[in-house]
C-alpha positions in Angstrom: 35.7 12.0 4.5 32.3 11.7 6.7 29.3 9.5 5.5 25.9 11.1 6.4 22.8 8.5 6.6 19.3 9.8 7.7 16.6 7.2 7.2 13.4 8.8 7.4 9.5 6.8 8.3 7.1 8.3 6.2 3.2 7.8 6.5 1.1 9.0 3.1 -2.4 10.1 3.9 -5.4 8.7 2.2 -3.1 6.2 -0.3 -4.7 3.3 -1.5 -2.4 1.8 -4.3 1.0 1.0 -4.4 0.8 3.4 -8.0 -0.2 6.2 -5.6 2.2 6.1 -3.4 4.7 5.8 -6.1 3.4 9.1 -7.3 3.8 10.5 -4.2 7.4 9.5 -3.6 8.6 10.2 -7.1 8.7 13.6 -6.9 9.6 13.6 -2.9 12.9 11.7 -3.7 13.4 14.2 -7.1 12.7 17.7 -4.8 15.5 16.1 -2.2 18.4 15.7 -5.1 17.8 18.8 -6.3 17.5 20.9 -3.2 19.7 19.5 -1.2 22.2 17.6 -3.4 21.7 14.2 -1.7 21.1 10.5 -3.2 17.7 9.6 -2.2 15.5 6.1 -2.8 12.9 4.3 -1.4 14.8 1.7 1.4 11.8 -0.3 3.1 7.8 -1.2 3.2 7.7 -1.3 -0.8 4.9 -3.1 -0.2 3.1 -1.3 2.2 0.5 1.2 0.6 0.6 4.2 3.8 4.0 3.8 4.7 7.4 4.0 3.2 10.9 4.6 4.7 13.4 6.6 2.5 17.2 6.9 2.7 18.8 10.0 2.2 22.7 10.3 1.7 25.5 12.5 1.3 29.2 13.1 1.7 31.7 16.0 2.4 34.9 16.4 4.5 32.9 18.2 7.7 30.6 16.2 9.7 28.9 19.2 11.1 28.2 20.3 7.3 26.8 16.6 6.9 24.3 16.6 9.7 23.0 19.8 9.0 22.5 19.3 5.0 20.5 15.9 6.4 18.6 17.9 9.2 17.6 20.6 6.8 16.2 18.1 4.7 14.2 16.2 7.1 13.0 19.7 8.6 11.8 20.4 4.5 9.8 17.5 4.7 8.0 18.2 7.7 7.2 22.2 7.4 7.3 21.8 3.5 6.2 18.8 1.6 2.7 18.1 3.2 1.8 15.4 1.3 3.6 12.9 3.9 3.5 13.0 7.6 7.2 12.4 8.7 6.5 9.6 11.5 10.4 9.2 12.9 14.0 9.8 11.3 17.6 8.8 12.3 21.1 10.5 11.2 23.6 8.4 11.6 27.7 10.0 10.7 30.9 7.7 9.4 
């Protein structure tokens, strides 16, 4: 069994509430599940109105499978879900 972790830094452009950014996220963390099949929540800066670090997890019996289900899904973010600039992400296997 492998264990894939990617923690991902976001920044959220022109946010100026901590209900904003909520609505941002929201839907962010529902697109991931759904795509991708992956648990994904809010981890960090819950506080902090531009930025926001998200976890994103998954497990099967390949670790090659693993990394590249989490590197698609940091690649989505970036080309795909514009609302966010990705500022710095880490994949780490078990």
């Amino acid at each position: 069994m492998v264990i894939g972790a990617c923690t991902i830094e976001l920044y959220l452009h022109g946010t100026v509430s901590l209900k904003e950014k909520r609505r941002q996220l929201k839907p962010l963390l529902a697109q991931l599940r759904r795509r991708f099949e992956v648990a994904a929540a809010e981890v960090d800066y819950q506080d902090t109105w531009q930025s926001a670090k998200i976890a994103i997890v998954t497990v099967a019996n390949d670790s090659a499978h693993v990394y590249r289900v989490l590197e698609h899904a940091v690649h989505w973010i970036e080309n795909e879900y514009l609302a966010v600039q990705l500022v710095d992400w880490a994949i780490e296997l078990r």
